[in-house]
VOGU-3710 file (C-alpha; in Angstrom, 3 decimals, decimal comma):
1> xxxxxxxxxx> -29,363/-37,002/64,049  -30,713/-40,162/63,611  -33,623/-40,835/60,308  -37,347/-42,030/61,757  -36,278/-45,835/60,637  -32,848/-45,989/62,848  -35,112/-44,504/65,842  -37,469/-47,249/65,377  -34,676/-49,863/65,307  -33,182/-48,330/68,279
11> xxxxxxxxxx> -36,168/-48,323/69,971  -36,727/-52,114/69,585  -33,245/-52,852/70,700  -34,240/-51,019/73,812  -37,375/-52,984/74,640  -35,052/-56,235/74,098  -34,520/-56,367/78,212  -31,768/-58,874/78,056  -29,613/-57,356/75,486  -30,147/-53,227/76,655
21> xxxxxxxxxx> -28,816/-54,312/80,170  -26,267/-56,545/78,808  -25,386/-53,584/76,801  -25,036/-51,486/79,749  -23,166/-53,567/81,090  -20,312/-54,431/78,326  -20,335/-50,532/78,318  -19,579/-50,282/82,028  -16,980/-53,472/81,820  -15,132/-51,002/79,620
31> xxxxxxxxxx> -15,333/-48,009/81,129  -13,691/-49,721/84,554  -10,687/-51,296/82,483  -10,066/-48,011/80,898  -9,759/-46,286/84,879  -8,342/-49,773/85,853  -5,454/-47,521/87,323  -7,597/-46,271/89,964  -8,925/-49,193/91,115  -6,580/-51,955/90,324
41> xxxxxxxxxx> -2,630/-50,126/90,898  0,706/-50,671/93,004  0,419/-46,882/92,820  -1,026/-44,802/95,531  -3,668/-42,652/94,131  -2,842/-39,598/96,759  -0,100/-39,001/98,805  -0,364/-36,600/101,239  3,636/-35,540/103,133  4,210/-32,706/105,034
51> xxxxxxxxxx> 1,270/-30,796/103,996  1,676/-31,624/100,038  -0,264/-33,511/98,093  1,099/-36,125/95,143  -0,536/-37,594/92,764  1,646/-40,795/91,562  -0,944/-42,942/89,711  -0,630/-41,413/86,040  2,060/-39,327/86,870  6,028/-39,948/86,859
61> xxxxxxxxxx> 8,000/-42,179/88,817  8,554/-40,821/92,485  11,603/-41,550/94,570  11,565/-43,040/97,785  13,435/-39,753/98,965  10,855/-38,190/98,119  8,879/-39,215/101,331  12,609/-39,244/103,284  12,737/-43,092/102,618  16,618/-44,446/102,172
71> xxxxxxxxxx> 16,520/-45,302/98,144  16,285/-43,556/95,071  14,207/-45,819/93,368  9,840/-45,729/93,119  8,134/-45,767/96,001  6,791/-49,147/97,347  3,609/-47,240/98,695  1,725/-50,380/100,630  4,607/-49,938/103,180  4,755/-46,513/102,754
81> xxxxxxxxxx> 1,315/-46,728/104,139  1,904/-48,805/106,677  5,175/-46,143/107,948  2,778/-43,766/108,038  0,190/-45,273/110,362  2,741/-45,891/112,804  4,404/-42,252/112,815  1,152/-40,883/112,522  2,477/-37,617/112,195  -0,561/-36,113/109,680
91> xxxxxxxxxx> 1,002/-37,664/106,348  -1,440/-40,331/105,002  -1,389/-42,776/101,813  -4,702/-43,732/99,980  -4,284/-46,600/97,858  -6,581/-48,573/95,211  -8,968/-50,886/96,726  -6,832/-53,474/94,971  -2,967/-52,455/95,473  -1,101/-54,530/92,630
101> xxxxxxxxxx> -0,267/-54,016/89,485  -0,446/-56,646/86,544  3,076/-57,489/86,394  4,147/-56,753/89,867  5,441/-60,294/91,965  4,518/-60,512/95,755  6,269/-63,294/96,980  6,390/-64,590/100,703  9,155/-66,071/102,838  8,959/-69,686/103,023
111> xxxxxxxxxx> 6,043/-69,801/100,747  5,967/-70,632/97,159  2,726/-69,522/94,619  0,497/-69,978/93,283  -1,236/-68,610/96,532  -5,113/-68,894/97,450  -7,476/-66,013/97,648  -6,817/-64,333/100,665  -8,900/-60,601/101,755  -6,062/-60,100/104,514
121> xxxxxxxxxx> -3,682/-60,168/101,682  -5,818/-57,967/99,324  -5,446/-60,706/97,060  -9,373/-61,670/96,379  -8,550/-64,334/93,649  -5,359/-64,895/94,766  -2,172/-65,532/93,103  -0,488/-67,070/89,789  2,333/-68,845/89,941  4,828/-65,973/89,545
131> xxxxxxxxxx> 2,673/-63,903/92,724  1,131/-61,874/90,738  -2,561/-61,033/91,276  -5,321/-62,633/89,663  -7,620/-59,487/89,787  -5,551/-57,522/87,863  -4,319/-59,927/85,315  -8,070/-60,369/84,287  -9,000/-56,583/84,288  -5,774/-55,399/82,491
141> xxxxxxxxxx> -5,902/-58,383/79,965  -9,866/-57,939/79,418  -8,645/-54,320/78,542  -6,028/-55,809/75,908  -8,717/-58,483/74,534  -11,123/-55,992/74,199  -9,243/-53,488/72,294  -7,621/-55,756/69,928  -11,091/-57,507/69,223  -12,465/-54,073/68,192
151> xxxxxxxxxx> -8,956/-52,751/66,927  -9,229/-55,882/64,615  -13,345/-55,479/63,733  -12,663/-52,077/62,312  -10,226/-53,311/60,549  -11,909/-56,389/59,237  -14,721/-54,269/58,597  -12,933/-51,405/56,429  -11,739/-53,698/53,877  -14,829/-56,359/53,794
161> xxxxxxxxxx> -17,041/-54,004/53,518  -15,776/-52,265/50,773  -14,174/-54,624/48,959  -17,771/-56,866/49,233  -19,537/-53,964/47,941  -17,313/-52,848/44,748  -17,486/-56,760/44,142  -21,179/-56,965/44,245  -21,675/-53,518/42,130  -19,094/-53,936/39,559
171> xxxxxxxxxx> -19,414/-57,651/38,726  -17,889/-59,179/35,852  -14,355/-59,808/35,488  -13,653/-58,268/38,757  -15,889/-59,969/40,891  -14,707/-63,341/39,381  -11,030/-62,542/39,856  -11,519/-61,404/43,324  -13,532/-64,711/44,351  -11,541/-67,022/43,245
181> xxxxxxxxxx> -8,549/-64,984/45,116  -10,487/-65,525/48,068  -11,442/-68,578/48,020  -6,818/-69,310/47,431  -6,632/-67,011/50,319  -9,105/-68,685/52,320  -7,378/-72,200/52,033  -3,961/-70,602/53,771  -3,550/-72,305/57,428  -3,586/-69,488/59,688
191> xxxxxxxxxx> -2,309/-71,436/62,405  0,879/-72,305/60,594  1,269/-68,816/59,684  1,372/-67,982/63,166  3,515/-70,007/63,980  6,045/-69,223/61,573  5,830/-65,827/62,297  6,074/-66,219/66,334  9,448/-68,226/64,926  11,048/-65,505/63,809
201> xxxxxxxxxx> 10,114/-62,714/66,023  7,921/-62,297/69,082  4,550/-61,174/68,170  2,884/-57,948/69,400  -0,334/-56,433/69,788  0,077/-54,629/66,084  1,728/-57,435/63,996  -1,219/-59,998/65,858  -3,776/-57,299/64,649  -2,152/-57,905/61,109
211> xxxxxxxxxx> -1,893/-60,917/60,604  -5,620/-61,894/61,928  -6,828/-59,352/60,037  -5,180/-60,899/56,637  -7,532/-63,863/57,316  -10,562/-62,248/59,085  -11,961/-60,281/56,396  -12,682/-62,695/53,532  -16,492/-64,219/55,315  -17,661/-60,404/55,454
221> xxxxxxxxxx> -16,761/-59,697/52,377  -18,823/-62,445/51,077  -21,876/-61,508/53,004  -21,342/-57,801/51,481  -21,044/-58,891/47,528  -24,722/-60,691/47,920  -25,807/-57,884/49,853  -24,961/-55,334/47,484  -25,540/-57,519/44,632  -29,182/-57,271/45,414
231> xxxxxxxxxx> -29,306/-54,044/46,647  -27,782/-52,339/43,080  -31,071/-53,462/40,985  -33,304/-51,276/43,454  -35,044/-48,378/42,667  -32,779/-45,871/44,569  -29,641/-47,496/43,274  -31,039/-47,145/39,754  -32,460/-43,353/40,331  -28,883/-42,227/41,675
241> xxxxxxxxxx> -26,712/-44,015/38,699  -29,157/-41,817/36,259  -28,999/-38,659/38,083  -25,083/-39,074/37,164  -23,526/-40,196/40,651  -20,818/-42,142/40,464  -20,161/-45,988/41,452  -17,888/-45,042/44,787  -20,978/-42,716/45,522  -23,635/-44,904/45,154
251> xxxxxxxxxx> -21,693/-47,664/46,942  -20,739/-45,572/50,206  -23,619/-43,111/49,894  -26,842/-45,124/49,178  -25,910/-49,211/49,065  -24,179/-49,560/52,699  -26,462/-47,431/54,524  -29,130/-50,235/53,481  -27,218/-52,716/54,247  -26,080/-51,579/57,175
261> xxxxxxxxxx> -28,090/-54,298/59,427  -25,722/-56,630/58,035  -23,201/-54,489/59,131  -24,309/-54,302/62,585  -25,494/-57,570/63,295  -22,484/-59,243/63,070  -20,044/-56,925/65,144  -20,864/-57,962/68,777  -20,168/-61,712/67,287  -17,025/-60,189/65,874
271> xxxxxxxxxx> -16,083/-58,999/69,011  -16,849/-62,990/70,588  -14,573/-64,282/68,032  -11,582/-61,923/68,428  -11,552/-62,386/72,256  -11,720/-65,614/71,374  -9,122/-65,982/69,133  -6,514/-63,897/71,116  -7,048/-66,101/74,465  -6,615/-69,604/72,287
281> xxxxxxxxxx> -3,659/-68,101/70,605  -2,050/-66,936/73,957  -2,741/-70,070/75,675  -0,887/-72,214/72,562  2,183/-69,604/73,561  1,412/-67,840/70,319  0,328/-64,428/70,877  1,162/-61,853/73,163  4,482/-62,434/74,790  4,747/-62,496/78,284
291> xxxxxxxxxx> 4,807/-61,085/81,065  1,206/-58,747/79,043  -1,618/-59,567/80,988  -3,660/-62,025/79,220  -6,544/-64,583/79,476  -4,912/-67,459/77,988  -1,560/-67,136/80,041  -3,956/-67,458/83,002  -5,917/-70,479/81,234  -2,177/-72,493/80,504
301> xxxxxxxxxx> -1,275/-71,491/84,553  -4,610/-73,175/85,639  -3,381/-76,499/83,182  -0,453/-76,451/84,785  -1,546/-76,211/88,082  -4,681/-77,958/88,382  -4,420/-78,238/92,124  -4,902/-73,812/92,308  -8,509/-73,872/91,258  -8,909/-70,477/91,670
311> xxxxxxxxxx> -6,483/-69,805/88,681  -8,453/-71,799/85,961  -11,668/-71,149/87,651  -11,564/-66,964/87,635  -10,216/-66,871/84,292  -12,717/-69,471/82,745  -15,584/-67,629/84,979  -14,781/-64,019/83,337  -14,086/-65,105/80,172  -18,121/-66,966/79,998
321> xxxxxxxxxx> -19,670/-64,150/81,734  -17,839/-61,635/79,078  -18,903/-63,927/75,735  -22,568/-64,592/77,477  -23,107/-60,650/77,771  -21,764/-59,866/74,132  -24,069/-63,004/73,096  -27,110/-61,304/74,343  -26,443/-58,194/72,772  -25,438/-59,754/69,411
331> xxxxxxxxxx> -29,049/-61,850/69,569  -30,595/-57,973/70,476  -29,073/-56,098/67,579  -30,270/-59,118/65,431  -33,457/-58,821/66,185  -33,845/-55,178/66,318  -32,118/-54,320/62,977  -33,800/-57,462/61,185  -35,017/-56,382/58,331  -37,963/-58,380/57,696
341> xxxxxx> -39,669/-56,570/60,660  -39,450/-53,603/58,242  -40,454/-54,358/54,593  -43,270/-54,282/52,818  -43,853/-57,311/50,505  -46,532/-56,411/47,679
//
């Protein structure tokens, strides 16, 4: 599947220790905010009444008549739970270890949040200011800032890399036309562009994915044309061009599959950046309008409410420990795809 070189490389990242297990676990991170439903829901994940079984967590909404409760509306299946320890008639409710959901509001009587981390309460890092738990607002908005950072790095990467590459192999005219378009490009605030944008309608997780990727793409696509600039005067390049292959197959065929250390080294720093970005553009009030889970809702909360440390301090705590593992892995893949470790100089 893989030629003897990629093994090798592989191999090396492997031995890195600090980067394979931070790796493993960025891959495990993910994996538990993709099943966050199961551990991290207001829905039950089994309900078992009068000798049937219901499954409500990815299912449709269930009635409260459903169970013979008094309203038509979804279950509320904490005190559903609770009604059925006290019958204790055989029907039984499991729940998620953590029984809220992102955008659900438990409020108290005579009580106000933000409230403190509490176990009794289920609520581990307690509350924001609108009761709703800290626990899930970082899983469920880790899941959104992870998927738009790598939403956004494919799509940075589909149109760096290939426009870098036809820049670097055709040249000329083109090449010169294209860079100084950049470099215009390049000189466009983004910020204000956001902001003129969030103006006039509320921004969402495809038109944020647009316009950052309007403005991401233009430093790969530099690092691509001096890539492939070099990489076009080499033997192979030279051997496939008179054997009759054309440019787009020399480019996509032969070029970026040399270059593709370049390629690699700079996604898990891609990935930093676009986490990044989407937390500092949510906490300015410019991305993701509320009530979506997200990091830098959390980090404007904690500003406004210095005195509920745990607010500031969970969300500043995940969002280190998250950019410290994909920092150890971009420093691995570095190293192991560096391609002086591999050449030959005669």
């Amino acid at each position: 599947m893989f030629s003897p070189l990629t093994r090798k490389k592989l191999r090396r990242f492997k031995s890195i220790r600090r980067g394979y297990y931070a790796f493993i676990i960025f891959c495990v991170l993910i994996a538990a905010s993709l099943a966050a439903e199961l551990l991290i829901n207001s829905r039950a994940l089994v309900v078992r009444y009068q000798g049937h079984y219901y499954f409500p967590t990815y299912g449709e909404m269930i009635p409260g008549t459903r169970f013979g409760l008094d309203y038509p509306y979804e279950t509320n299946y904490r005190k559903l739970s609770l009604l059925f320890q006290k019958e204790n008639t055989g029907n039984r409710v499991w729940m998620p270890p953590i029984p809220f959901n992102p955008y659900e509001n438990d409020l108290r009587e005579h009580a106000y949040p933000p409230f403190p981390p509490s176990f009794a309460d289920r609520h581990f890092l307690g509350t924001d200011s609108s009761g709703r738990d800290i626990v899930a607002r970082l899983v469920y908005g880790f899941r959104i800032a992870i998927f738009f950072s790598l939403t956004l790095l494919v799509v940075n990467y589909t149109i760096g890399v290939s426009l870098g590459c036809i820049m670097g192999y055709w040249g000329g005219v083109f090449d010169l036309v294209f860079q100084r378009l950049i470099e215009i490009w390049s000189n466009v605030p983004f910020l204000y562009v956001i902001i003129i944008i969030s103006s006039i309608v509320a921004p969402n997780f495809f038109i944020l994915i647009l316009i950052m990727a309007c403005f991401g793409w233009t430093g790969l696509t530099w690092t691509m044309r001096t890539a492939t600039y070099k990489e076009r005067e080499r033997e192979y390049a030279l051997a496939a061009k008179a054997l009759g292959a054309s440019d787009i197959r020399i480019i996509f065929k032969h070029i970026i599959p040399n270059v593709v250390s370049v390629i690699v080294t700079y996604a898990p720093f891609s990935i930093a950046g676009g986490i990044v970005a989407l937390t500092s553009l949510d906490y300015l009030g410019f991305g993701l309008a509320p009530p979506t889970p997200s990091w830098g809702e959390l980090l404007q909360q904690g500003w406004d409410n210095m005195d509920a440390w745990w607010i500031s301090g969970s969300v500043i705590a995940a969002m280190v420990f998250t950019l410290i593992i994909v920092t150890f892995i971009g420093e691995a893949v570095r190293e192991a795809f560096d391609p002086k470790l591999y050449t030959t100089y005669e």
